[in-house]
C-alpha positions as CSV (number, residue, x, y, z in Angstrom):
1,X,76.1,91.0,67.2
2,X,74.0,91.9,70.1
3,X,76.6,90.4,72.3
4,X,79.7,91.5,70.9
5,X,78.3,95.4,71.6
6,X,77.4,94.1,75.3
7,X,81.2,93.3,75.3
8,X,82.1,96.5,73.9
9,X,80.2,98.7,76.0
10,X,81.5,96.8,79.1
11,X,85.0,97.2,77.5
12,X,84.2,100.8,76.8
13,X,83.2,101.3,80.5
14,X,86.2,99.8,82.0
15,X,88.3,102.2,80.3
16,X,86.2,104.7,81.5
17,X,86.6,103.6,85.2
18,X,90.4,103.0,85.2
19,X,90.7,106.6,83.4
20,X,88.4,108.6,86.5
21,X,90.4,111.0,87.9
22,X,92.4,110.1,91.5
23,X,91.7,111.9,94.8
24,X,93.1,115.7,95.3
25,X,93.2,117.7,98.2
26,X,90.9,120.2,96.4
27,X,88.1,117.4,97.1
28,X,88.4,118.4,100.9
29,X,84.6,119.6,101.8
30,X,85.6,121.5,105.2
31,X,87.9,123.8,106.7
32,X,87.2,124.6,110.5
33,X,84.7,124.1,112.8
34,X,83.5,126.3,115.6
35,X,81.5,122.9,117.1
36,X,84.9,121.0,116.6
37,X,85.5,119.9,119.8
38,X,89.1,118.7,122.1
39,X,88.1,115.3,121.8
40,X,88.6,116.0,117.4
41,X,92.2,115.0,115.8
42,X,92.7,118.7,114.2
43,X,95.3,119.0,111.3
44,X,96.6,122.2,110.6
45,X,98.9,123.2,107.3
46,X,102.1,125.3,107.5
47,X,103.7,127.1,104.9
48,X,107.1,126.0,105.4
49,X,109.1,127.8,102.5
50,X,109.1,127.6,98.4
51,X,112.0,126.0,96.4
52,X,112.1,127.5,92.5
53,X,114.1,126.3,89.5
54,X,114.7,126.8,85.8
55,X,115.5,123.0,85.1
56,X,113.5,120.9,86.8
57,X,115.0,117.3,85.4
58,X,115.5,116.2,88.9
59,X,112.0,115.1,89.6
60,X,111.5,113.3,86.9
61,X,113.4,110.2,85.5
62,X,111.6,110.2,82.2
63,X,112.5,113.4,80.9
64,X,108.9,115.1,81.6
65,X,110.4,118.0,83.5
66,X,113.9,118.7,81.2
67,X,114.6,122.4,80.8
68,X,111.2,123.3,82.1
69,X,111.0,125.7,85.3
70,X,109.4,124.4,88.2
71,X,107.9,126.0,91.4
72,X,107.2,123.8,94.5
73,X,105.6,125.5,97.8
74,X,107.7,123.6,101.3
75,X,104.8,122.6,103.7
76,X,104.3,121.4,106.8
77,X,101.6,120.1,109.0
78,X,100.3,120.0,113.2
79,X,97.9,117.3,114.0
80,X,96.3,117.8,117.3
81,X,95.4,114.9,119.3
82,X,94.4,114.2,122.8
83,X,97.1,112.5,123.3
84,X,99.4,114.7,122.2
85,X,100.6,116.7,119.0
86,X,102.7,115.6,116.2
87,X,104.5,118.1,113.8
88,X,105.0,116.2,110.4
89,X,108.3,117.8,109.0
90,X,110.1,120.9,109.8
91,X,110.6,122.3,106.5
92,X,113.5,124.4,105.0
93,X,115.2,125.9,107.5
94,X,114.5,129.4,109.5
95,X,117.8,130.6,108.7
96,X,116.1,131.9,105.3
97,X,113.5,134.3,106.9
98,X,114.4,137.5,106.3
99,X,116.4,136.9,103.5
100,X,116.6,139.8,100.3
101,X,116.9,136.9,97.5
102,X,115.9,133.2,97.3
103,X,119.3,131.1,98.3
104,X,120.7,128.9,95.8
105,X,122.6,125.8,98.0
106,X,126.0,125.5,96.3
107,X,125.7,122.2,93.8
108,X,122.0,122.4,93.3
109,X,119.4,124.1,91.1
110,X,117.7,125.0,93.7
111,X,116.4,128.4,94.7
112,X,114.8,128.5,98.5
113,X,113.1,131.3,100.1
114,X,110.9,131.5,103.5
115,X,108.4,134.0,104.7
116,X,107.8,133.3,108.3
117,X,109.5,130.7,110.7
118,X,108.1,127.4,111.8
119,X,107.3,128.6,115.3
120,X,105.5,131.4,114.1
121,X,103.1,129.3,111.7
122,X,102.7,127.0,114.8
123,X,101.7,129.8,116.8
124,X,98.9,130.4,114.4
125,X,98.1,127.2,115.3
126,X,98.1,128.5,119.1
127,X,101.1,125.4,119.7
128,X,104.3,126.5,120.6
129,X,107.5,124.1,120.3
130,X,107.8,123.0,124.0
131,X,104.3,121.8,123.4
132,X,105.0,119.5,120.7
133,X,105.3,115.6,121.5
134,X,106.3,113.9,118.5
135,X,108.3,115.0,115.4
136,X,107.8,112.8,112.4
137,X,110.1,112.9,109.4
138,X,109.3,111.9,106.3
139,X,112.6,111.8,105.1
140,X,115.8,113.3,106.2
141,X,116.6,115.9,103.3
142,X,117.3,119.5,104.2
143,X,113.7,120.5,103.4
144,X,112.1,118.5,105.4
145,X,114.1,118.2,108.8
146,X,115.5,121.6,108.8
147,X,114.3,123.0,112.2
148,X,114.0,119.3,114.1
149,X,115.9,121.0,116.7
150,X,113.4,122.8,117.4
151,X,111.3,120.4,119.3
152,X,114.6,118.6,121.0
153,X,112.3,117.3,124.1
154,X,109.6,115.6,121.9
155,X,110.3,112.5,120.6
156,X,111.7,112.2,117.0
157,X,110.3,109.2,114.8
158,X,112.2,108.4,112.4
159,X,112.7,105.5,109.8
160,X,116.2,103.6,111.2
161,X,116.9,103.3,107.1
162,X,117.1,107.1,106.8
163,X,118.9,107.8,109.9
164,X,121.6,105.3,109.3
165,X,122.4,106.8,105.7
166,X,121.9,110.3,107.4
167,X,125.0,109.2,109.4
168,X,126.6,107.3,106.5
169,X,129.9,108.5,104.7
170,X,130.6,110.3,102.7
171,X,127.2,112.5,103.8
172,X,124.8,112.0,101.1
173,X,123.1,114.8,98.8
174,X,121.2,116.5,100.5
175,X,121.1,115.2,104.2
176,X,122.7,117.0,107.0
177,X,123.2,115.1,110.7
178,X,123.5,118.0,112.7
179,X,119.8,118.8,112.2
180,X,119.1,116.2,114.6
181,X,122.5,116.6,116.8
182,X,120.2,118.1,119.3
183,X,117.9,115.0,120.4
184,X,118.9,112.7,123.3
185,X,119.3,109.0,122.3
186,X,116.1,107.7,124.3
187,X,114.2,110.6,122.2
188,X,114.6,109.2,118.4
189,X,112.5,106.1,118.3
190,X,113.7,104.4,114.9
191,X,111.3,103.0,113.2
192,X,111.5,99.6,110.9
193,X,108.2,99.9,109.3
194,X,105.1,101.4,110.1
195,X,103.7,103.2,113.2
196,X,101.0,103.8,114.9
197,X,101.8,107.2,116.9
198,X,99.1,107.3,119.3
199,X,98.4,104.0,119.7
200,X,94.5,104.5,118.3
201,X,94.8,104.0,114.4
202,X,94.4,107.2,114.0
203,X,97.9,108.9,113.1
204,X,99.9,106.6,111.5
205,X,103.0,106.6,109.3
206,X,103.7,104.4,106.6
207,X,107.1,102.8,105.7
208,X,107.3,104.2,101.8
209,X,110.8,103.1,100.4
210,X,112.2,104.5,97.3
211,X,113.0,108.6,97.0
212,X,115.2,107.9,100.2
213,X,115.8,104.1,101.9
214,X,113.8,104.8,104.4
215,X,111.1,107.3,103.4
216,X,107.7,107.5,104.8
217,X,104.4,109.2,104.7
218,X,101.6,110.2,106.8
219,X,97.9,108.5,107.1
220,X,95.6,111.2,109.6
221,X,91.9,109.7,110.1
222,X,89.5,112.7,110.7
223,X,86.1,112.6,111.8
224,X,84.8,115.0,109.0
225,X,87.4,114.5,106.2
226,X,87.9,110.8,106.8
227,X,91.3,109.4,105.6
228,X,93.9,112.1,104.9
229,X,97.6,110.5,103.6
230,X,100.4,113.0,103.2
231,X,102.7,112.5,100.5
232,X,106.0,113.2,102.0
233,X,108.2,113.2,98.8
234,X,106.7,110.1,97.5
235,X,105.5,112.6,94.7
236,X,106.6,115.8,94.0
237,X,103.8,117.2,91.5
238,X,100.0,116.0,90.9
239,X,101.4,114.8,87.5
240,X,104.1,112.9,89.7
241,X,101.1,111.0,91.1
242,X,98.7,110.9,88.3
243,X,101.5,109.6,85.7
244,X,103.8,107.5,88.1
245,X,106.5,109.3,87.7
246,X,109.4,108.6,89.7
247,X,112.3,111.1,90.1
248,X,115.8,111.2,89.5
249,X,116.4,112.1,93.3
250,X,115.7,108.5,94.3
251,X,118.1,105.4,96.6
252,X,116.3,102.9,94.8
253,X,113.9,102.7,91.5
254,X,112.6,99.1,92.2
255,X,111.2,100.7,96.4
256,X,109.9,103.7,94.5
257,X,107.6,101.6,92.1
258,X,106.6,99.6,95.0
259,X,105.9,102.2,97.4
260,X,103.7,103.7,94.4
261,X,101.5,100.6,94.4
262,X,101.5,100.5,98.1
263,X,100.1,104.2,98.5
264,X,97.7,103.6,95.2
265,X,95.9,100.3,96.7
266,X,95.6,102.2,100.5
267,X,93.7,105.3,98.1
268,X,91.8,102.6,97.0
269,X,90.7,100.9,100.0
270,X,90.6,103.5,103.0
271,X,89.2,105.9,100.1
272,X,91.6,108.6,101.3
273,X,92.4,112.1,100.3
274,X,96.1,112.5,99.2
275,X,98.3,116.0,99.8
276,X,100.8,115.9,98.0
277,X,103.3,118.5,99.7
278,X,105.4,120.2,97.4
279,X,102.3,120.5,95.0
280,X,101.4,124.2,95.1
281,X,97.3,123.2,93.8
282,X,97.5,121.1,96.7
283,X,98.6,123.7,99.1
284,X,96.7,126.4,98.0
285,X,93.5,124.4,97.7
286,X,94.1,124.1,101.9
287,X,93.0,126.0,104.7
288,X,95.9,127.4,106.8
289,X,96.3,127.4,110.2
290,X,94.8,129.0,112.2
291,X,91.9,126.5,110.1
292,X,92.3,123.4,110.4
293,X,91.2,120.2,108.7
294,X,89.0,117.9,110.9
């Protein structure tokens, strides 16, 4: 008897342990630092735009989101290094500022709107465009490459998967090639797996396969915060990431599942803090630049 409730309560906390809770960005413990110093990889968060709709069955394959209204924030991040500084997508596109009404893209659910422009959230930052270095995408859809043109002398990194179906016909949902038009060829490194942008460990972006055939997502070691890993659209929604969901706005289920496991067992081992970007907890649990996470 007495070992069968040894087994049970071992069973019992098991269950317990697999059930804890995973990592959110409202764990983060600091903001900004007046003894932060130039040597410190700063990352600042940009509000890039908010995308509303009154269905939102596209992001998930299960039904969990079927006639239910959604409401995703668009954001966008600076790290500062001292080797250089990398903007991690460009968000929906500028063209929206100023606009009386959220725009609904013909063929889509989707309603966009966008308060300020990219260049003015970097300059909250104190960056400017020209002094930008490197441009990572996490995926080439319109909300999250809009603007690359922007930063047309830094060097684009890119995942060679999504840039060949960027430039695939017909054009796929959702993409559009002339966001990118404005790079030279020896600008758009395109990458075929992982990357390690300054050459330090610190910023580097992960090959995460599924939502598009080449999708990726950011890992950002800070001194305070320790491991940051930005979602891209490997999830959407906490849920997204707490349930496994997967979305119906995916190139290949079998990636997705994998790139799932992939992000779940780097949590796990670097003991990282995930943002997911289109989560508005997540965003609104962050400081916004001019703060900065370090």
């Amino acid at each position: 008897m007495k070992k069968l409730l040894i087994a049970a309560g071992l069973l019992v906390a098991t269950v317990a342990c697999a059930e804890q809770p995973k990592p959110a960005a409202s764990s983060f413990t600091s903001t900004s630092s007046k003894s932060a110093s130039d040597a410190d990889i700063k990352l600042y968060v940009l509000d890039c735009g908010r995308i509303e709709m009154e269905n939102g069955m596209l992001f998930s394959d299960s039904y969990d989101y079927d006639g239910k209204p959604l409401k995703l924030v668009d954001s966008c991040y600076a790290i500062k290094h001292p080797k250089g500084v990398l903007v991690w997508d460009t968000g929906l596109s500028d063209g929206l500022v100023g606009k009386a009404e959220p725009v609904n893209p013909e063929g889509t659910p989707l309603f966009l709107s966008k308060s300020t422009t990219l260049t003015d959230e970097l300059a909250k930052a104190g960056l400017s465009p020209a002094e930008v270095t490197h441009v990572g995408i996490s995926h080439m859809h319109f909300d999250h490459s809009a603007n690359a043109e922007l930063f047309s002398n830094a060097t684009l990194l890119v995942s060679q998967a999504d840039y060949d179906y960027t430039f695939s016909k017909p054009t796929p949902f959702g993409f559009d090639p002339s966001t990118i038009d404005g790079f030279k060829a020896d600008k758009i490194n395109k990458l075929k797996g992982d990357h390690d942008v300054f050459g330090d460990g610190s910023v580097t972006i992960l090959s995460m396969p599924g939502h598009t055939p080449g999708h990726q997502a950011l890992k950002v070691v800070l001194a305070d915060e320790g491991t940051v890993l930005l979602s891209g659209d490997l999830y959407h929604l906490r849920p997204n990431f707490e349930k496994r969901i997967v979305p119906r706005l995916q190139t290949n289920r079998a990636d997705y599942i994998a790139s799932f496991d992939r992000m779940e067992r780097i949590l796990k081992v670097t003991d990282a803090k995930l943002i997911i970007q289109h989560d508005k907890g997540d965003f609104e649990s962050l400081p916004k630049a001019p703060e900065f996470l370090h």
